[in-house]
C-alpha positions in Angstrom: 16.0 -71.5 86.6 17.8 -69.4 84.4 17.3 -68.9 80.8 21.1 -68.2 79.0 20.8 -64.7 77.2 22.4 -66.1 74.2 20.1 -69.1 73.7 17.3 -67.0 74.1 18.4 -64.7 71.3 18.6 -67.5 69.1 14.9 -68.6 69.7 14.2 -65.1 69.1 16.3 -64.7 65.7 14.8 -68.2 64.6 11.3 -67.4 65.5 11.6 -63.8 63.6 13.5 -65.5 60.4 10.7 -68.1 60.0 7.9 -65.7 60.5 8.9 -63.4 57.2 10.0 -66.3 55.0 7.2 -66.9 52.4 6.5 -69.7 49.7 5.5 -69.2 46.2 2.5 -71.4 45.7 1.7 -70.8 42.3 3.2 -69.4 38.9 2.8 -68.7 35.7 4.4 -69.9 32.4 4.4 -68.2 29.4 5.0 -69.5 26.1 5.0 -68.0 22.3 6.2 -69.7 19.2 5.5 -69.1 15.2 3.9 -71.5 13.2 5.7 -71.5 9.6 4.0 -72.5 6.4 6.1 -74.9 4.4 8.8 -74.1 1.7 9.9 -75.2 -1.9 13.3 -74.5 -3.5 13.9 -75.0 -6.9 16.3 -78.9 -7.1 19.8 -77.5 -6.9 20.2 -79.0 -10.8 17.9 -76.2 -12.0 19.3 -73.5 -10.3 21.5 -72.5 -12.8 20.7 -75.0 -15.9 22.2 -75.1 -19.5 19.8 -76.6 -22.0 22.1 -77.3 -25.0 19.4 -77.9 -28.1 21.1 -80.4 -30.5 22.7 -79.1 -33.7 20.6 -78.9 -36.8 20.9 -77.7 -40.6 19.3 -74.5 -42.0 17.5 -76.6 -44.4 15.9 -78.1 -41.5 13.7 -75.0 -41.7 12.9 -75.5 -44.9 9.6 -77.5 -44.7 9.2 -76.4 -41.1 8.7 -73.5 -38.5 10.3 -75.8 -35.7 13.7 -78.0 -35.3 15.8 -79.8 -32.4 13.3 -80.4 -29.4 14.8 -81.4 -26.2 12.7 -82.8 -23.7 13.9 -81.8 -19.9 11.9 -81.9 -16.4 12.1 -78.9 -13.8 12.0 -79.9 -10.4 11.1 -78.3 -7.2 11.4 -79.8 -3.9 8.7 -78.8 -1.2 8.1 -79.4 2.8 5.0 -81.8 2.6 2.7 -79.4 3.7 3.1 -77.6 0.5 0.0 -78.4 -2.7 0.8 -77.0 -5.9 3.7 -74.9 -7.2 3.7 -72.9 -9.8 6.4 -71.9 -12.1 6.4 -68.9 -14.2 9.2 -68.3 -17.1 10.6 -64.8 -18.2 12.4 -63.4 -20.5 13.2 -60.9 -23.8 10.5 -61.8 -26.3 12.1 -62.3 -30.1 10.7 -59.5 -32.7 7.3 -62.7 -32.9 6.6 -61.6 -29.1 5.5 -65.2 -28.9 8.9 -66.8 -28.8 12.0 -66.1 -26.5 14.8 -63.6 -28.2 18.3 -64.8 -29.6 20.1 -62.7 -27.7 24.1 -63.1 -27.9 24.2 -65.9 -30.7 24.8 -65.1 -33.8 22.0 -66.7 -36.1 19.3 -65.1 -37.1 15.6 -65.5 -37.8 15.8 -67.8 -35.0 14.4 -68.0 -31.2 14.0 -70.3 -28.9 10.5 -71.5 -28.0 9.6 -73.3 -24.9 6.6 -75.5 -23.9 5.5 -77.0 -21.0 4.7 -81.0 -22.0 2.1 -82.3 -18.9 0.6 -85.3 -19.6 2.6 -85.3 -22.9 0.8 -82.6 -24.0 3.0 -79.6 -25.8 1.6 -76.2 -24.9 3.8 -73.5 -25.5 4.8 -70.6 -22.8 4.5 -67.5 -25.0 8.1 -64.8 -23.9 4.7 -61.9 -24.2 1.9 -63.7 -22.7 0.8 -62.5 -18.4 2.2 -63.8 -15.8 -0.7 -66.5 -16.0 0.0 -67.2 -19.5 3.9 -67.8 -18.7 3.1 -70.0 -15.9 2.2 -73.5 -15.1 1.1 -75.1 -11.9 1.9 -78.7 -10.7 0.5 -80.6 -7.7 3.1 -81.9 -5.7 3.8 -85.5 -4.9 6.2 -87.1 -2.5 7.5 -83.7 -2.0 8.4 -82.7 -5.6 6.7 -80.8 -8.2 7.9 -81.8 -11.5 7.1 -79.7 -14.7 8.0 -81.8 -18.0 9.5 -79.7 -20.7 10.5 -78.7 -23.7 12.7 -76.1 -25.6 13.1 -76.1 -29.5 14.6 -73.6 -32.3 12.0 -71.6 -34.0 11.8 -69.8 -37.2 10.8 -66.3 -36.4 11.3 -64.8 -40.5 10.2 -67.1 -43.2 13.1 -67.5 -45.5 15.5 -65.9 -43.0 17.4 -68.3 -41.0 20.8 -67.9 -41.0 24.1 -70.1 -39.5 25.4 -69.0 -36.3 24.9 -69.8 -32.6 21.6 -69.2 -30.4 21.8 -68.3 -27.2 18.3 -67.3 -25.1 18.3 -67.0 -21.1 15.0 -67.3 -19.7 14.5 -66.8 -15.7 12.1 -69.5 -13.6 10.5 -68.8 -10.8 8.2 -70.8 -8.4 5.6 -70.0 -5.9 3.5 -71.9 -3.8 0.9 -73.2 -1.6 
C-alpha cells in the first residue's frame, strides 16, 4: 500500500508546525501609580472679596482709636485627608507698621486693621509682624476650615483723621496639612 505524496507532506508540515509552536506559561504585570496628598482651595466667595466697612463720622474717632467693625468668616474647602490650614494675610503696612496702609482712598490718619476673632476672641494680624505673626491656623471640620474675622477703621495720627474714602487690599493665602 501506497502512501499519497501529498498526504504525507501534510503530516510532515503539521508535525513540523506543532513542534516549534510554544506557550507562554507565565508573565509578568507591572504597575505604578502616585499617591497624592489632599488639597484645599480657598471657597470661590473669597477669592476675590470686597469687605465694605460701614460708614462712620470723624467724630467717631474722637473718644476712640477704633470705628465700624465688620465681622466676616474666610473659608477654605479641603479633601478630607487634609488637618489644619493655615492662612496668612499681607499687605503695605500704614506709617503704625501695625495696621494695614490706606492706599488709594482719600482719608487720612486712617488704616484698616484686621483681626482674626476664634472663639470670639479679637487678636489682631499686625501688616509688620512674620509670617507667623500674620498667620492663623484652623483645624478643619467636615471639610472646611473657617477663620472668623474682623476688619475695622483705625486711627493711625491722634487728632488727624480726615474725610475721604479708605481703600486697603490685603492678599490671603492658605497652606496646609
Amino acid at each position: 500500500m501506497k502512501t499519497p505524496l501529498f498526504v504525507l507532506s501534510l503530516l510532515v508540515a503539521a508535525t513540523t508546525i506543532t513542534g516549534t509552536t510554544q506557550a507562554a506559561t507565565t508573565g509578568s504585570l507591572r504597575f505604578t501609580g502616585n499617591i497624592e496628598g489632599g488639597t484645599c482651595n480657598l471657597d470661590p466667595f473669597d477669592v476675590s472679596r470686597l469687605i465694605e466697612l460701614p460708614p462712620v463720622k470723624v467724630s467717631d474717632f474722637n473718644s476712640s482709636n477704633s470705628a465700624g467693625l465688620r465681622t466676616f468668616n474666610l473659608t477654605a474647602n479641603c479633601d478630607a485627608d487634609i488637618r489644619n490650614v493655615t492662612f496668612t494675610f499681607n499687605g503695605t503696612p500704614a506709617s503704625s507698621g501695625q495696621y494695614f496702609a490706606n492706599i488709594g482712598g482719600t482719608a487720612t490718619g486712617v488704616a484698616t486693621a484686621i483681626q482674626s476673632r476664634i472663639g470670639g476672641v479679637a487678636s489682631n494680624i499686625p501688616a509688620n509682624g512674620n509670617a507667623a505673626d500674620r498667620g492663623r491656623t484652623i483645624p478643619t471640620s467636615a471639610g472646611k476650615a473657617v477663620l472668623p474675622m474682623g476688619a475695622e477703621y483705625r486711627k493711625i495720627v491722634i487728632g488727624s483723621v480726615t474725610k475721604g474714602t479708605l481703600s486697603t487690599t490685603i492678599s490671603v493665602t492658605i497652606t496646609y496639612n
